[in-house]
PDBQT receptor file of N, H, CA, C and O in Angstrom, charges set to zero:
ATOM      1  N   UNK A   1     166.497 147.781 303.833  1.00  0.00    +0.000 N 
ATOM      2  CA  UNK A   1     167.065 147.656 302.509  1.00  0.00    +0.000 C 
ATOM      3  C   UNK A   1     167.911 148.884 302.156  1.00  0.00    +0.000 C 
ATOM      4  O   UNK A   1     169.082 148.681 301.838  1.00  0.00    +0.000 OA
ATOM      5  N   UNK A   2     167.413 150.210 302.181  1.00  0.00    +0.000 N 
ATOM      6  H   UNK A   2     166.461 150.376 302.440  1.00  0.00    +0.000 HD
ATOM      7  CA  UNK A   2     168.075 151.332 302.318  1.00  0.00    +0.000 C 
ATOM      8  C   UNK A   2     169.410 151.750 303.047  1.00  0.00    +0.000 C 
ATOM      9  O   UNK A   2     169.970 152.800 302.733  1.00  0.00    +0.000 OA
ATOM     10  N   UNK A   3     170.055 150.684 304.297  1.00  0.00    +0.000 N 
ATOM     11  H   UNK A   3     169.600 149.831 304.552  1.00  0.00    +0.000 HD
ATOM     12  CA  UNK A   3     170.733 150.643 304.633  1.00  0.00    +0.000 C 
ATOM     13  C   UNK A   3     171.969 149.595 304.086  1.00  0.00    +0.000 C 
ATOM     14  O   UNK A   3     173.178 149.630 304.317  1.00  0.00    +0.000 OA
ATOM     15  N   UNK A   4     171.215 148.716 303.321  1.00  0.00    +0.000 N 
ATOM     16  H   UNK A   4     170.233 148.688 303.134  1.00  0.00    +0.000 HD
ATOM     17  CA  UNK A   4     172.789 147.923 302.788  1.00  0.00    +0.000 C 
ATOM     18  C   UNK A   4     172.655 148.274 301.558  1.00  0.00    +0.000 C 
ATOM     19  O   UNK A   4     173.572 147.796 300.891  1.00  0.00    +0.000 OA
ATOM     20  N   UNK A   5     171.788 149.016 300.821  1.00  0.00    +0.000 N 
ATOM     21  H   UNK A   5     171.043 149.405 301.362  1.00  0.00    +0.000 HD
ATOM     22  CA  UNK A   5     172.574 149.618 299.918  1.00  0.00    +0.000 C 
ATOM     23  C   UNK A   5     173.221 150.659 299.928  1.00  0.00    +0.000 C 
ATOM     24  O   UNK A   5     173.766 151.038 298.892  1.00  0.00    +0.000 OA
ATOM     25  N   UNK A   6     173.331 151.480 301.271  1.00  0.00    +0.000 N 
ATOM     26  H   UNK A   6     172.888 151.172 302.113  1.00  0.00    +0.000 HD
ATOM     27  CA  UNK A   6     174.167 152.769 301.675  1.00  0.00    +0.000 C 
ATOM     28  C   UNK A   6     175.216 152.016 302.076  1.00  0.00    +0.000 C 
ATOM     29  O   UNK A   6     176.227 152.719 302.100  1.00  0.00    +0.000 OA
ATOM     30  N   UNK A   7     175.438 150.844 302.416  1.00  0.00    +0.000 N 
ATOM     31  H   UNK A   7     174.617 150.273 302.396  1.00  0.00    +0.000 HD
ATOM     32  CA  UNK A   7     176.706 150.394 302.984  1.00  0.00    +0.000 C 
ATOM     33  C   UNK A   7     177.716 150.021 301.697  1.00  0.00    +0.000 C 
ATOM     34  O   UNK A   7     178.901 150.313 301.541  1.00  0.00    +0.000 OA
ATOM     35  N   UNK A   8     176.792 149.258 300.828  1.00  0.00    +0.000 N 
ATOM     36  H   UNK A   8     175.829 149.021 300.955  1.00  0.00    +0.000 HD
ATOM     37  CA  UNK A   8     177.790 149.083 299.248  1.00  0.00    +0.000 C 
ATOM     38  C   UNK A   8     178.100 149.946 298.784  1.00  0.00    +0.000 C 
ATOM     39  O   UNK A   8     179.223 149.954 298.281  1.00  0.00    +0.000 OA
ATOM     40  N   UNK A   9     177.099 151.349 298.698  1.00  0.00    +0.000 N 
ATOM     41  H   UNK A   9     176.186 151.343 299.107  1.00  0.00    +0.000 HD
ATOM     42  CA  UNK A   9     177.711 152.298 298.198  1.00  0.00    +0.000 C 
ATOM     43  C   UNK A   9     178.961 152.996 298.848  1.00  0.00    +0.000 C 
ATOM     44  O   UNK A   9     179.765 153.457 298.037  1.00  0.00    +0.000 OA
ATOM     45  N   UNK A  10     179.164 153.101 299.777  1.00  0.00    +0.000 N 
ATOM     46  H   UNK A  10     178.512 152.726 300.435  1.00  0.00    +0.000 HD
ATOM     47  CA  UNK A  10     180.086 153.494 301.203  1.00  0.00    +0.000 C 
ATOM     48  C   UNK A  10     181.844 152.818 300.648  1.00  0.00    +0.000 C 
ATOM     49  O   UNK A  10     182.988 153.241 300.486  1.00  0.00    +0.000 OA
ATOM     50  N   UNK A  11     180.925 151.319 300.510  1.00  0.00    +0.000 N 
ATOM     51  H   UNK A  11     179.995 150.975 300.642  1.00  0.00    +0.000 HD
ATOM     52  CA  UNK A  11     182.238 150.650 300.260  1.00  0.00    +0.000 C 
ATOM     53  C   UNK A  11     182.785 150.814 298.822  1.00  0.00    +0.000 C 
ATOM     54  O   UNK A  11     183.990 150.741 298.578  1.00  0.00    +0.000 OA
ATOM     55  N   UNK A  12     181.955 151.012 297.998  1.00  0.00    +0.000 N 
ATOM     56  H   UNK A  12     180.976 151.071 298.197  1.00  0.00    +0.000 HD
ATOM     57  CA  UNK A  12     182.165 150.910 296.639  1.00  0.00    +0.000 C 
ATOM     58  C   UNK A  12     183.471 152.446 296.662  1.00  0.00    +0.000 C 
ATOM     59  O   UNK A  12     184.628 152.662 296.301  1.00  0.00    +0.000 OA
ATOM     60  N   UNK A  13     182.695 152.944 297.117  1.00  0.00    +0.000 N 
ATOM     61  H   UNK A  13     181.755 152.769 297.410  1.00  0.00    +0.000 HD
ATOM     62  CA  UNK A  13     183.583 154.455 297.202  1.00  0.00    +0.000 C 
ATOM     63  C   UNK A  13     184.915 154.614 298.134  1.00  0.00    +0.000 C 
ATOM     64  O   UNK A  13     185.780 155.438 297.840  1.00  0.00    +0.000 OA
ATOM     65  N   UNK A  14     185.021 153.749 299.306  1.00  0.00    +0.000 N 
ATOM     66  H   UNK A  14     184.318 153.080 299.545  1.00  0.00    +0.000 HD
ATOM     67  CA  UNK A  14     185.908 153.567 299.488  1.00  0.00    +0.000 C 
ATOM     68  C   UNK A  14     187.135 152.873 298.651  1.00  0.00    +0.000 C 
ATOM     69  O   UNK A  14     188.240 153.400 298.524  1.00  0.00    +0.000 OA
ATOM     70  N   UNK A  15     186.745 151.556 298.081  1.00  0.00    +0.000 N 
ATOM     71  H   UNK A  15     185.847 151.128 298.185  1.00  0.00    +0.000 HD
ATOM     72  CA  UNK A  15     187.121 151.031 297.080  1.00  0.00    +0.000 C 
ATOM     73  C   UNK A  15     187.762 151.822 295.620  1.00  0.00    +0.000 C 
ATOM     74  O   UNK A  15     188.815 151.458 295.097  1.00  0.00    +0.000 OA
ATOM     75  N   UNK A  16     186.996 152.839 295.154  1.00  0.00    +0.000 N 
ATOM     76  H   UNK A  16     186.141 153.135 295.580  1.00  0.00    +0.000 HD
ATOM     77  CA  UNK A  16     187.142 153.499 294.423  1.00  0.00    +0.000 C 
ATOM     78  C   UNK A  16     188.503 154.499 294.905  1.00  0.00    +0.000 C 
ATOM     79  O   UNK A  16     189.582 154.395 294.321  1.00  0.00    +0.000 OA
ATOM     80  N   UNK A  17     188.364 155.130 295.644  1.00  0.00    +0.000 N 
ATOM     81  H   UNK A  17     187.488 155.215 296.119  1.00  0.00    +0.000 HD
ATOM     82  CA  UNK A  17     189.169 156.426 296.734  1.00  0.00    +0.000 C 
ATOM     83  C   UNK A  17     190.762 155.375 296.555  1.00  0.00    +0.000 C 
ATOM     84  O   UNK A  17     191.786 155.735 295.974  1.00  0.00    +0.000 OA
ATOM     85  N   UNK A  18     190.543 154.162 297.191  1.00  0.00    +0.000 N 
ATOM     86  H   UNK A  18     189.711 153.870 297.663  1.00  0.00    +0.000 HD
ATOM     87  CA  UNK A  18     191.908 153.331 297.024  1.00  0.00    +0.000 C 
ATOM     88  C   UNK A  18     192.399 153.332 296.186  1.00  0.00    +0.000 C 
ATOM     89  O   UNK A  18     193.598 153.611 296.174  1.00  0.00    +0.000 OA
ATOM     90  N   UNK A  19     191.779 153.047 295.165  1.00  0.00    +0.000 N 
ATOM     91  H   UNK A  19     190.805 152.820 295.174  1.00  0.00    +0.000 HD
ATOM     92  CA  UNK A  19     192.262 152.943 293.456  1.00  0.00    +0.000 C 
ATOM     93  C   UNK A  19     192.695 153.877 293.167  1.00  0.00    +0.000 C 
ATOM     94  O   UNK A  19     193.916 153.768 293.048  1.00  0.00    +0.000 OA
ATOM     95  N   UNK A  20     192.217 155.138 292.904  1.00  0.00    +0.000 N 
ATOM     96  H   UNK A  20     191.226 155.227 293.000  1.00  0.00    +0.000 HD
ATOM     97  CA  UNK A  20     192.664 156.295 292.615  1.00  0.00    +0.000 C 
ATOM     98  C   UNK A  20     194.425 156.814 293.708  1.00  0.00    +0.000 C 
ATOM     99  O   UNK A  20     195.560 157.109 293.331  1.00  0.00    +0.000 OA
ATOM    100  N   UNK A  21     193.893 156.711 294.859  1.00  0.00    +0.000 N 
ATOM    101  H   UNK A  21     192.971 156.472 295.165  1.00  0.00    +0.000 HD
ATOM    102  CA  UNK A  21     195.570 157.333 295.698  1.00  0.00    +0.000 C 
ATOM    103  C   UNK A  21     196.610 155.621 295.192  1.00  0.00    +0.000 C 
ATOM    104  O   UNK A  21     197.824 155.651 295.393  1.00  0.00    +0.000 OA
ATOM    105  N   UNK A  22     196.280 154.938 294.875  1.00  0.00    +0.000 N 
ATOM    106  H   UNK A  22     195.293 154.913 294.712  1.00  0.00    +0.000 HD
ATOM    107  CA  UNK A  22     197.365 153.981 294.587  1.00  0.00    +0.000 C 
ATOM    108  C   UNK A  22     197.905 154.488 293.128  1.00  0.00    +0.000 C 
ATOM    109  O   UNK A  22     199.103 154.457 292.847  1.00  0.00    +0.000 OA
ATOM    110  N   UNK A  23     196.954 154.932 292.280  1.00  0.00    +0.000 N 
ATOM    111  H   UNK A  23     195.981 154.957 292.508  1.00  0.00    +0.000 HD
ATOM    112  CA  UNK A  23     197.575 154.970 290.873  1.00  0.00    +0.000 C 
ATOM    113  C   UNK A  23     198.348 156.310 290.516  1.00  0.00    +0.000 C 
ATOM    114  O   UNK A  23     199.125 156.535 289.588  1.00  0.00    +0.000 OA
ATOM    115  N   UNK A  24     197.782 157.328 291.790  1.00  0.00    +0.000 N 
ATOM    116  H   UNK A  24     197.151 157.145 292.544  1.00  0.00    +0.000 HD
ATOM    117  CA  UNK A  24     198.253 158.153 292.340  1.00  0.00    +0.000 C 
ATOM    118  C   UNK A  24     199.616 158.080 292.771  1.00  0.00    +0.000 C 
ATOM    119  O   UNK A  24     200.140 159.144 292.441  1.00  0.00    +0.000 OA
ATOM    120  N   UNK A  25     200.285 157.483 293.237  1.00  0.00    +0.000 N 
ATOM    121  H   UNK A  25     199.860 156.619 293.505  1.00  0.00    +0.000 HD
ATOM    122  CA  UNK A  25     200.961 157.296 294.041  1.00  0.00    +0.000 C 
ATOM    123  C   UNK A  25     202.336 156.223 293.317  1.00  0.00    +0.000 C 
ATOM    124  O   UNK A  25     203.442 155.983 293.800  1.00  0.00    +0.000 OA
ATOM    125  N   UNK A  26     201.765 155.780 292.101  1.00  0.00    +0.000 N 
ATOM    126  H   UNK A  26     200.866 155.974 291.709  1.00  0.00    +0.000 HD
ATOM    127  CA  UNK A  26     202.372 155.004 291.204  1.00  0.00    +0.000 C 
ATOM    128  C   UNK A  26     202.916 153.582 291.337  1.00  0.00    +0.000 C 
ATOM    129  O   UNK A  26     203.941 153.009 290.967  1.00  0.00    +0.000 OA
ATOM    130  N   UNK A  27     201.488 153.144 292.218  1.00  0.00    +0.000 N 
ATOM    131  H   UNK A  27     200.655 153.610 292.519  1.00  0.00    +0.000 HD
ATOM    132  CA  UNK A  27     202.010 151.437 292.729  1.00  0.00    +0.000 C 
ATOM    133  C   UNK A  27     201.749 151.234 291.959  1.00  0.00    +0.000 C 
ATOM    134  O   UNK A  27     202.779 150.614 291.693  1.00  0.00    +0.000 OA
ATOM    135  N   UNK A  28     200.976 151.106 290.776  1.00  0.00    +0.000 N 
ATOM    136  H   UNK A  28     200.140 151.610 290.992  1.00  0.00    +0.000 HD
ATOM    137  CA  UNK A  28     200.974 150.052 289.585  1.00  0.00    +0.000 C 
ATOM    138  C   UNK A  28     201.856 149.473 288.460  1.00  0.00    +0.000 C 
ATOM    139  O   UNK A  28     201.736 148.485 287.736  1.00  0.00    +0.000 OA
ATOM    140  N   UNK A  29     202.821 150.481 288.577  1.00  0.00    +0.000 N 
ATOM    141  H   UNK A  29     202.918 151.284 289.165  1.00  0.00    +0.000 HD
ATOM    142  CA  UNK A  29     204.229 150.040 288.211  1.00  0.00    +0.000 C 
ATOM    143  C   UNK A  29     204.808 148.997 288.903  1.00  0.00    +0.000 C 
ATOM    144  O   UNK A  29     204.716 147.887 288.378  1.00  0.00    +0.000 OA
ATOM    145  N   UNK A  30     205.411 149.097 290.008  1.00  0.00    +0.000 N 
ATOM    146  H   UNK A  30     205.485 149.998 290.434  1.00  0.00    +0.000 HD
ATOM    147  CA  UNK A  30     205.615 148.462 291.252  1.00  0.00    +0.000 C 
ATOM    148  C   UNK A  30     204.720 146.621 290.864  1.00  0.00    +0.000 C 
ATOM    149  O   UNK A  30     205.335 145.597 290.565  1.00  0.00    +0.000 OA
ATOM    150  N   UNK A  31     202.973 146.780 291.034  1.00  0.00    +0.000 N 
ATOM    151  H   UNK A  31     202.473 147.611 291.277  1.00  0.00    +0.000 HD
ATOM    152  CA  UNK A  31     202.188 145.875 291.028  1.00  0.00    +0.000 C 
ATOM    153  C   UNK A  31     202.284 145.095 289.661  1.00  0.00    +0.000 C 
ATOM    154  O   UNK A  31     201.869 143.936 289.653  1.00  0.00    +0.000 OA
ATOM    155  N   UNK A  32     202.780 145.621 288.545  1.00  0.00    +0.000 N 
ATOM    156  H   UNK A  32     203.117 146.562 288.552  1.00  0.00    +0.000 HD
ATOM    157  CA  UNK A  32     203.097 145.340 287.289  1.00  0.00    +0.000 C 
ATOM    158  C   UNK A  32     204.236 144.250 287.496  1.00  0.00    +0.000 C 
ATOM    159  O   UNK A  32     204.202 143.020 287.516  1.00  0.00    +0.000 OA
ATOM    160  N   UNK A  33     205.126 145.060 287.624  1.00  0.00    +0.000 N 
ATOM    161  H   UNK A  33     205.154 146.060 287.608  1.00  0.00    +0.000 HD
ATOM    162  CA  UNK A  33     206.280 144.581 287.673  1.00  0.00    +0.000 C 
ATOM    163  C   UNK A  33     206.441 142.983 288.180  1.00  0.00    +0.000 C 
ATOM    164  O   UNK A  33     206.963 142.047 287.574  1.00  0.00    +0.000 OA
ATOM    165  N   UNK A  34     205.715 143.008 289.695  1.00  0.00    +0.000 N 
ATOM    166  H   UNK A  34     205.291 143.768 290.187  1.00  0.00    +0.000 HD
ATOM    167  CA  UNK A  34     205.547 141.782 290.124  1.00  0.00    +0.000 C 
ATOM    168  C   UNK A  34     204.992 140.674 289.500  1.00  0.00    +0.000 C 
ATOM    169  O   UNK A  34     205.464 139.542 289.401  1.00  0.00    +0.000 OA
ATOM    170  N   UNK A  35     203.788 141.183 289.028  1.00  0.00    +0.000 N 
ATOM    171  H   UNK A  35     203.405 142.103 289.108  1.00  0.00    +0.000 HD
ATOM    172  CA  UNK A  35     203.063 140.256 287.975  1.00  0.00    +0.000 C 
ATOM    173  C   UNK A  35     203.895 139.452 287.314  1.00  0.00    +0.000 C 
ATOM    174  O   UNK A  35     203.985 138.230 287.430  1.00  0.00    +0.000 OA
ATOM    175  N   UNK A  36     204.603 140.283 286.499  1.00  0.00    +0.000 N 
ATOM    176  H   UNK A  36     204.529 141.276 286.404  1.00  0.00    +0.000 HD
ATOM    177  CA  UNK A  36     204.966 140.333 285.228  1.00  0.00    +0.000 C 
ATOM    178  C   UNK A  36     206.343 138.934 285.652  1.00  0.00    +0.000 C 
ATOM    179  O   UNK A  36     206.376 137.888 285.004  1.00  0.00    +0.000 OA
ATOM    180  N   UNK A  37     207.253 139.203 286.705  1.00  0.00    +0.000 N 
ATOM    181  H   UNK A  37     207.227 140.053 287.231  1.00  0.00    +0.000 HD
ATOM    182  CA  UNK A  37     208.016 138.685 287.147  1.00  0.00    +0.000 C 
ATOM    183  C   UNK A  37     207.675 136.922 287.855  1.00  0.00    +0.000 C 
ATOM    184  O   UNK A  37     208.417 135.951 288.002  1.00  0.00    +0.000 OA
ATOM    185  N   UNK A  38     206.469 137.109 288.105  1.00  0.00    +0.000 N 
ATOM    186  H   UNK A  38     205.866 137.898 287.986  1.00  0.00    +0.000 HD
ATOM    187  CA  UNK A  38     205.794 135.863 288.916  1.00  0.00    +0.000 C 
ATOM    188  C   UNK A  38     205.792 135.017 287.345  1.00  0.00    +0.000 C 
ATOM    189  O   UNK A  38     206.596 134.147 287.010  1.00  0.00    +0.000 OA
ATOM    190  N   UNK A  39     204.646 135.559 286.527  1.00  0.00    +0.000 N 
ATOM    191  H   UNK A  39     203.993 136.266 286.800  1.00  0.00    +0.000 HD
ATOM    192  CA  UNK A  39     204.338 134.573 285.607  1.00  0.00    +0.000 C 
ATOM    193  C   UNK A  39     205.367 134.218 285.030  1.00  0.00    +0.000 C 
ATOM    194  O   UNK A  39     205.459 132.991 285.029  1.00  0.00    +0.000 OA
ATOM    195  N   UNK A  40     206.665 135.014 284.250  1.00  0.00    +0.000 N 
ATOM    196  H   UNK A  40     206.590 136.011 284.251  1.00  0.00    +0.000 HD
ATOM    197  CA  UNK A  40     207.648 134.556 284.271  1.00  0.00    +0.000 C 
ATOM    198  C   UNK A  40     208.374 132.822 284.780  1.00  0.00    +0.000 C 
ATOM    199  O   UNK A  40     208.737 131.846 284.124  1.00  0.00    +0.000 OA
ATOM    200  N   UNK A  41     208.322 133.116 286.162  1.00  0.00    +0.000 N 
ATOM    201  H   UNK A  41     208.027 133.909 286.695  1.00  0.00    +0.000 HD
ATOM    202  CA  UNK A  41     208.974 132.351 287.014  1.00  0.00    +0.000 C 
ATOM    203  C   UNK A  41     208.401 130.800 287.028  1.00  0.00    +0.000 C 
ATOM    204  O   UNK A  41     208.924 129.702 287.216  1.00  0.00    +0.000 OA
ATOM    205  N   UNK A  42     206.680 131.394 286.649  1.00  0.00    +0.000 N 
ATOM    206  H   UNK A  42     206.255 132.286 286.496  1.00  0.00    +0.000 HD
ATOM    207  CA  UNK A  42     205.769 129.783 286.617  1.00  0.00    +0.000 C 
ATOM    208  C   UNK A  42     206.347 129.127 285.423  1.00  0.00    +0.000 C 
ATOM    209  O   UNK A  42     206.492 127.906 285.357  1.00  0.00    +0.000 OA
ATOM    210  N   UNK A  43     206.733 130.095 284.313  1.00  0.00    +0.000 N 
ATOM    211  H   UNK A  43     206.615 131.086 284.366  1.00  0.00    +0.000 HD
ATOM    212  CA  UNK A  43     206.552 129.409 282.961  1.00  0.00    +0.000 C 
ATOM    213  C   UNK A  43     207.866 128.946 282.882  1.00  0.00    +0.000 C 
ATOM    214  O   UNK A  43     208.121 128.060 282.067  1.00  0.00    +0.000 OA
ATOM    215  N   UNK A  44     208.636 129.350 283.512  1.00  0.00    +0.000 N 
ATOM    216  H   UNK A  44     208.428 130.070 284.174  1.00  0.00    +0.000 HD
ATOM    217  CA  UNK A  44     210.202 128.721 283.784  1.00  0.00    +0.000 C 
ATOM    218  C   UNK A  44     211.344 129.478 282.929  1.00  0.00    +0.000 C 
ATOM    219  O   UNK A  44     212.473 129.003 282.805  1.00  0.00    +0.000 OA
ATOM    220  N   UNK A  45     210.832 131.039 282.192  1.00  0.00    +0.000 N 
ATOM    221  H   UNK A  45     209.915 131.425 282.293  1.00  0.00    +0.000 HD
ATOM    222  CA  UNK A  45     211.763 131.808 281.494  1.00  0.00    +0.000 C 
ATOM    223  C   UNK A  45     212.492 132.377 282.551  1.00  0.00    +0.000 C 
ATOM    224  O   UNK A  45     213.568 132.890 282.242  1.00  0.00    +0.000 OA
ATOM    225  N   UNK A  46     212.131 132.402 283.790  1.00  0.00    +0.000 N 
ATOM    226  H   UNK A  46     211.257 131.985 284.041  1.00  0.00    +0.000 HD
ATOM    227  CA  UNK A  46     213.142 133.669 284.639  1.00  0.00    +0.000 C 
ATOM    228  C   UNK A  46     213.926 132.742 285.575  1.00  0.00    +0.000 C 
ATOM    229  O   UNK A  46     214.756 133.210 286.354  1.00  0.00    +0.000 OA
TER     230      UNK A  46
């Protein structure tokens, strides 16, 4: 049991580490943008 919860935690933190150098790094602008452009496109304004 001690071992898969060292593994979630492992991952959780990896997970975490990603988040941070991406927002870092200023993809969420970038990831925004896309969003923002997709739903657009469904709703038929773009």
């Amino acid at each position: 049991m001690r071992r898969k919860t060292a593994l979630r935690l492992a991952v959780a933190a990896a997970g975490a580490a990603a988040l941070v150098l991406g927002l870092a790094q200023g993809q969420y602008a970038e990831t925004l943008s896309k969003a923002v452009y997709l739903c657009l496109e469904c709703v038929g304004l773009g």
